[in-house]
N, C-alpha and C positions, 0 to 999 in steps of 0.2 A: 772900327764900327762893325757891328755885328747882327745877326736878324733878330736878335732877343732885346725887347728894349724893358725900361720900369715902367712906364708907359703902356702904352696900348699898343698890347702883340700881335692884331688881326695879320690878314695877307697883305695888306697895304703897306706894314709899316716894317714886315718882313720883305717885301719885296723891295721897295726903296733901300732898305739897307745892304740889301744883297748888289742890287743896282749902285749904292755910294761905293761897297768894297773892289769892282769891278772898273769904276771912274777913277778911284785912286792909282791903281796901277799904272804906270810908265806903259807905253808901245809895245806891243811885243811880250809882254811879263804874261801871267796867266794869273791867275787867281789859288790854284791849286798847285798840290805836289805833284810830282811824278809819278805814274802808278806803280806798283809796287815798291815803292823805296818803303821801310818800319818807321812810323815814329820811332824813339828812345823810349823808354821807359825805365829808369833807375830799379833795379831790384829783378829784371824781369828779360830772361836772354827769347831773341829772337826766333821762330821757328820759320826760317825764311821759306823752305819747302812746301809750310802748307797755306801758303799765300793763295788766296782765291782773287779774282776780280769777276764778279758776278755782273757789271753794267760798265760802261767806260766810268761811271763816277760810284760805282758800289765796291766798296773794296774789303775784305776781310782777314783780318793783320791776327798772327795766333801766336802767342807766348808762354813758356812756361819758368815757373819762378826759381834764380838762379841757387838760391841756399834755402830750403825749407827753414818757416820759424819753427823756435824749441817746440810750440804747438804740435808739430806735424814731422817732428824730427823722425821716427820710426813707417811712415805714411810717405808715397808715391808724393811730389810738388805738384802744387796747384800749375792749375793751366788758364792764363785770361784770353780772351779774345776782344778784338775792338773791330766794329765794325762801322766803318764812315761811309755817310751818303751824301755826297756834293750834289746840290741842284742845279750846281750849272753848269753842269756836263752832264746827267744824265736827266732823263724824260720818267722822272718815280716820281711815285706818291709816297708819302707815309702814313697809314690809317692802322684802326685797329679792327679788329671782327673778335666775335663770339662762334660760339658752338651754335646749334643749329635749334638751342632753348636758352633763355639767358637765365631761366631757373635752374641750370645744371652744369657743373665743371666738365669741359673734355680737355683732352688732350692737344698742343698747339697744334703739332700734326695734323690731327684731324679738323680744327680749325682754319686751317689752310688750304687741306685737300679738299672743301668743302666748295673751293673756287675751280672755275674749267680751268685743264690743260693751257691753255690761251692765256685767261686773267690769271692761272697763278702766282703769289708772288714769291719774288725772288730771295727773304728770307722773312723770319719773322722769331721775336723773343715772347715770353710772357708780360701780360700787363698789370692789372689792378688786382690790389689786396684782396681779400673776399674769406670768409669761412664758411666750413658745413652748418648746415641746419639740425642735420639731424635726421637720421632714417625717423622715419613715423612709426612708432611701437604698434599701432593698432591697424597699420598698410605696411608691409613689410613687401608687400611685391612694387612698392612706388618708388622709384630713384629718389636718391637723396639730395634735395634742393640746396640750394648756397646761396649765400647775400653776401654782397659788397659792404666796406664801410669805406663811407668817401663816397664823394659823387662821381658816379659814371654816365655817360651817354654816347648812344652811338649813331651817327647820322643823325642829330639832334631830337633824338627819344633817350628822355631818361630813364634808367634803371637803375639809380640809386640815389638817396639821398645827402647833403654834407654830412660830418658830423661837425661840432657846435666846439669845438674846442680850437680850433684853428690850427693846431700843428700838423694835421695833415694837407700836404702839398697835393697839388693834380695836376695833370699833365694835359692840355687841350692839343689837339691834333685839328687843324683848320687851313683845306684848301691844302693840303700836306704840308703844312708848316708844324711843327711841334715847338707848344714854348710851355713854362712850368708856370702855376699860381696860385694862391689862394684863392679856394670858391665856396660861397655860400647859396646855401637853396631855400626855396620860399614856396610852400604847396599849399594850394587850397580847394575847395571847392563852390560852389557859389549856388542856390537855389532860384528860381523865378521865381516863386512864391517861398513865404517864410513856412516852416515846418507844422505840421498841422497840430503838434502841440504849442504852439507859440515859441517865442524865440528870436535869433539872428536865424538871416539866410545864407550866413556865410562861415564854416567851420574850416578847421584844420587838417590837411594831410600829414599826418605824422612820417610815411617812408613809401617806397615803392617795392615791390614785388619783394615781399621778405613775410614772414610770418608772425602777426599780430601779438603783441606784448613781448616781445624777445630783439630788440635790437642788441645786435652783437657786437664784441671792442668796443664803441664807442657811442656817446648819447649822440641822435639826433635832432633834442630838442631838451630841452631843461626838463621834461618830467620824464625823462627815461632814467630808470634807476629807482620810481618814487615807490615803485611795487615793491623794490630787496628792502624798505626801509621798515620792516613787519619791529610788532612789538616784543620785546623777549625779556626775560626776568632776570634782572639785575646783578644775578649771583653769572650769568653768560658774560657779562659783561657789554652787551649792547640792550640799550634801550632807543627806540622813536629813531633809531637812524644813527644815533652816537654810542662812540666806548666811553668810558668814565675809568680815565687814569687816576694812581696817586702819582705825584710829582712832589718831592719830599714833604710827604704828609699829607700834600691837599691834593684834597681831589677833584680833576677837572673833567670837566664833558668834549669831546673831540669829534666831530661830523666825522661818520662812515664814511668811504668810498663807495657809493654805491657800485650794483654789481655780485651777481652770484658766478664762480668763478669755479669748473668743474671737467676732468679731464673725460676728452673723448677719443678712442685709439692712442692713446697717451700722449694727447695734446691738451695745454689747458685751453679753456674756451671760457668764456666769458659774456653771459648776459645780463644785461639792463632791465629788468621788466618793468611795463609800462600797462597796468590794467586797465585803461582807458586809450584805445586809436582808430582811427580811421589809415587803413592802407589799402594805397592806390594798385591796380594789377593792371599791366598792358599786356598787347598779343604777342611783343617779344617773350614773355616769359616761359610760353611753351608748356610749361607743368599744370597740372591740376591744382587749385587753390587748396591755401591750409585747410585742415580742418582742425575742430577744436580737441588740444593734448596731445601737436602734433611735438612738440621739444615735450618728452616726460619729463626732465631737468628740472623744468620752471611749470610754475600755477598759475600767470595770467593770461596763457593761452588756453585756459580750461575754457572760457566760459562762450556760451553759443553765440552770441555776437546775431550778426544781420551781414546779408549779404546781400547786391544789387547787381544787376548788369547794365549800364550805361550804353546808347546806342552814337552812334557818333553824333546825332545832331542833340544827344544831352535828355533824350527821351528815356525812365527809366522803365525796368521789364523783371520780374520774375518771375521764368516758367514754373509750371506747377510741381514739377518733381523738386524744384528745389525746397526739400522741407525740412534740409541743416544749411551751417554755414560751412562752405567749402565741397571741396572734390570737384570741380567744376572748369575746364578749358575757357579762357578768353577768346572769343571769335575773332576772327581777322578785322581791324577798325573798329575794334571796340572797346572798352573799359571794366573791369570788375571792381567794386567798391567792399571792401570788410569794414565791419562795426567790431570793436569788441569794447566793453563797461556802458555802466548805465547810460553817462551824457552822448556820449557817440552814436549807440546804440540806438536810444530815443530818437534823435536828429535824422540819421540815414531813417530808418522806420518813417518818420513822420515828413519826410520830403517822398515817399515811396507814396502814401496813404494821400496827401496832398498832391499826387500827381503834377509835380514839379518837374521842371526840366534841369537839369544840372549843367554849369558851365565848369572847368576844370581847367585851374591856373596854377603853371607851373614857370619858376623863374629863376634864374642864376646868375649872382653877380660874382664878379673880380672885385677881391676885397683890396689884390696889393694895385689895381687901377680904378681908385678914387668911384670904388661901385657900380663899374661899368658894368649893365646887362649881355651875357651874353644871347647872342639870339639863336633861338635853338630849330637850327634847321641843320638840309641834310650836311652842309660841309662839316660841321661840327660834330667829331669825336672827341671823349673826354675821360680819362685812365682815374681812378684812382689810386697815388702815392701816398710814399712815408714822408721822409727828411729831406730837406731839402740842404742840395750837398755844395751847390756853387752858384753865386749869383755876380753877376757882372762881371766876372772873373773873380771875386774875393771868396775865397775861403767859407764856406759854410756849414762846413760837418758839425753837428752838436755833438756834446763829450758824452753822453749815452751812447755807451753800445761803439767806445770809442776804444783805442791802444792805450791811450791811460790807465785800463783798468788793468787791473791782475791777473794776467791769463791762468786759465787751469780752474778758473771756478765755473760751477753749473752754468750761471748765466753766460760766461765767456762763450759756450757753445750753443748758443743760440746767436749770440753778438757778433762770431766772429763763421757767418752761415754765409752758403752763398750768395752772392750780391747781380743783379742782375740791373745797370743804371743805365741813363738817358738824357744826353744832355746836347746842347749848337753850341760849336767851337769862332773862336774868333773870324772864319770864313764864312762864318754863315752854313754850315756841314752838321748834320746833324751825326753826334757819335755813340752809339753802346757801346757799352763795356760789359764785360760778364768776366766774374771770378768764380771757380768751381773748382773740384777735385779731377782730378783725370779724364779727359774723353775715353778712351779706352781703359776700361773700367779692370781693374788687375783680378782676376778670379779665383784669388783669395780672399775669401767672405770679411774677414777681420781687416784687410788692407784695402776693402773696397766700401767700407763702412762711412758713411756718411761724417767726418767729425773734423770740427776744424777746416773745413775745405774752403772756406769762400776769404772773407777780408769784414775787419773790422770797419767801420762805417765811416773813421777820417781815411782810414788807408783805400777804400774806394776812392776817395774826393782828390787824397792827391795824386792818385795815377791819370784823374780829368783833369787837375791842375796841371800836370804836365804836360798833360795834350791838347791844351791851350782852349780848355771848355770854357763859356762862360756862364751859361746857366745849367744845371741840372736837377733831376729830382733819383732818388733811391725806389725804387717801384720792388714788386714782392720780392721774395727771393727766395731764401734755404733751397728745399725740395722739388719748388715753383718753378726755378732758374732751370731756364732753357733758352738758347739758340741757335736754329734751320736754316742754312742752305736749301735751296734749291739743286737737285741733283736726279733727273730723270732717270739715271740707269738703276736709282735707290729703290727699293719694292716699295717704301712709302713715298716716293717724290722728293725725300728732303734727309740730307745729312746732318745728324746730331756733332756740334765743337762742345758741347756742354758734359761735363760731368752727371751721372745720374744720383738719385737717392732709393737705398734700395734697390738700386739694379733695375729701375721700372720709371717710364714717364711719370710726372703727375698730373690729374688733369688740372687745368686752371678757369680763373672764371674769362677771362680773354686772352688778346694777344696782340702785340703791335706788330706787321709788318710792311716791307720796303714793296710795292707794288710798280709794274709797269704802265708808263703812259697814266692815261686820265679815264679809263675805265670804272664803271661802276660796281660794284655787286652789292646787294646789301645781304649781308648774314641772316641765315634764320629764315629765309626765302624760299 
């Protein structure tokens, strides 16, 4: 029995199951290992030296791989670390925090330092997926914002939206339990009065703190994408959204993928435009609101939209300097509303002009528990994930981005990046794993070069197979992958076991860490 169920994962049904694995043992047994004894790991020799035990139940196990693959045959071996937290030996939590804007990437590091001396916690890796926005062409002195894909939330405020394809897994962090699932999000807004052009009282949030007409990776709703679907002349080969193949002789029409798809610091990126939204802004997000042209990439954040400020009891206000949409701080308790396209546009306008009070519903269910609502208060943290690598102890890795493929092609080096995962072993323990290139980074530019370092996405799953996970999810990785010790005598507080990329942290949009006691702090405070 283990604390992850198919079922409903709350602290209730973790805690009894922690409570049955505890009742099964005989007199005298214990529940857990010895401290410091390695698991095994097949493929992977022991570094018994740099055994840490950070709590009586926090322990961190460091490995490096015994025969480099042909990958990395001329390349320093990778090095994994696993780090296990028993709750019932030690007095942790497990939550995640952001930076101190949840519109802007930092550094785990300094996600951490951001807690006192006292509350620090005792380690912490990166969490949820997320891309840049995009420096703003026409504000070049404004940091560069980031959105999530996937739903995030933290102390149950969300900051971001699903996306609508279901293969992204999430990771809920509840009461410090961590279990993985499928979730879907449901935004709206609501009017007291119907809009002074006539109408429903009731529209749609398309996403949260992200910049109007440009969802990123992935749709958050069926009409993101409907903006790449422009018209083009026949001889391009797309018309209305479709190519038109010959297929021996005949010619067929084949639906686009929507999606404009375009490299920035020579990453591809990928938006969806959606010339029609309503996006929600909360006081988490720290940054000044879009303004319009802020992605040059894409055209349907051209257009001037409407903007509102929402008072906490739903009462709406626009000071007089505001005479664009955007540039503008969320107040503490309060809300920013963006319009952009015609129908959106009308609707916020005419609940504005109608002196309407707005109510704002926001809702998250568990799709793999029969649509159970999550409730979104403080104990509820919620990571955005990829793949989901282990469930009940079976087997989960999908063959994308798996060792079936042919190593040595372009793609392989993105597939085979480092991996940074998260899963609760049959004790009820929750374990990371992290695979990367070297901690001590060899200072030979060419041998310290990012390639091939991490693990392909089954070969993550069974080194958790082996360590007797049962559920896991695959959270960011490549560049992303990072994980901190805690270590006072460190000028930053916290010792790097992670490989770097570039020789430099990256920042991330959060981070998960191992916390002591039942202390609070909220991020961004």
């Amino acid at each position: 029995m283990t604390l992850t169920t198919i079922g409903r994962r709350g602290a209730l049904a973790a805690t009894t199951a922690l409570t049955s694995v505890l009742l099964l043992l005989p007199p005298g047994a214990s529940s857990v290992s010895a401290a410091g004894i390695f698991p095994e790991v097949p493929g992977w020799s022991k570094l018994e030296t740099q055994y840490e035990q950070l709590d009586p139940g926090v322990e961190l196990f460091r490995y490096r791989e015994t025969a480099p693959a042909a990958l990395r045959a001329d390349m320093p071996p990778r090095e994994m670390n696993v780090l296990r937290v028993d709750p019932a030996v030690s007095a942790v939590r497990i939550e995640s925090a952001y930076g101190r804007q949840a519109g802007k990437a930092e550094k785990v590091v300094d996600q951490l330092n951001q807690y006192a001396a006292a509350q620090r916690p005792l380690a912490g890796i990166n969490g949820s997926y997320f891309t840049p926005e995009g420096t703003h062409h026409a504000r070049p002195d404004t940091p560069e914002s980031v959105q999530t894909f996937g739903t995030v939330a933290h102390d149950g405020v969300l900051l971001g939206a699903a996306c609508t394809s279901g293969k992204r897994r999430s990771l809920i962090l509840q009461h410090g339990i961590p279990y993985v699932t499928t979730l879907a999000t449901d935004l709206s807004v609501t009017g007291s009065v119907p809009p002074s052009g006539g109408g429903s009282a009731v529209h749609k949030i398309d996403d949260i703190n992200r910049n109007p007409g440009g969802a990123m990776t992935c749709a958050r709703d069926d009409e993101d994408g409907i903006g790449d679907q422009r018209e083009k002349d026949l001889s391009d080969g797309i018309r209305d959204g479709y190519y038109y193949v010959e297929v021996d002789g005949v010619r067929e029409r084949v639906k686009a993928e929507p999606g404009i798809t375009y490299k920035d610091g020579g990453k591809s990126v990928t938006v969806l435009q959606d010339p029609a939204e309503i996006i929600l802004f909360n006081d988490r997000y720290g940054m000044v609101t879009p303004t319009p042209g802020m992605n040059p990439k894409i055209g349907s954040d051209n257009q001037a939209g409407f903007e509102v400020l929402v008072d906490a009891d739903g009462t709406l206000t626009r000071p007089a300097d505001w005479t664009t949409r955007g540039g503008h701080l969320v107040p503490r308790g309060k809300h920013i509303l963006q319009a952009i396209g015609t129908g959106p546009t009308a609707w916020l306008k005419g609940m504005f002009d109608a002196k309407a009070k707005l109510t704002i519903d926001q809702k998250v269910t568990d799709l793999d528990d029969d649509n159970r609502a999550i409730a979104l208060d403080e104990s509820v943290d919620i990571l955005s994930g990829g793949h989901l690598l282990m469930r009940d102890g079976v087997f989960y890795a999908p063959r994308s981005c798996s060792s079936h493929r042919t190593e040595g092609t372009g793609a392989d080096a993105i597939c085979r990046d480092s991996r940074t995962t998260l899963g609760v072993d049959d004790q009820g323990r929750t374990v990371i794993v992290t695979i990367t290139g070297p901690r001590l980074e060899p200072t030979d530019e060419q041998l310290a070069k990012a390639q091939y370092d991490g693990a392909f996405i089954d070969e993550a799953a069974i080194v958790l197979q082996g360590l007797k996970v049962q559920d896991a999810i695959n959270l960011d990785g490549g560049g992303s992958t990072t994980l901190l010790t805690y270590d006072a005598s460190d000028s930053d507080n916290y010792k790097r076991h992670t490989g770097l990329t570039d020789l430099k942290h990256r920042p991330v949009f959060d981070s998960v860490y191992v916390g002591v006691g039942g202390l609070a702090v909220t991020p961004g405070s």
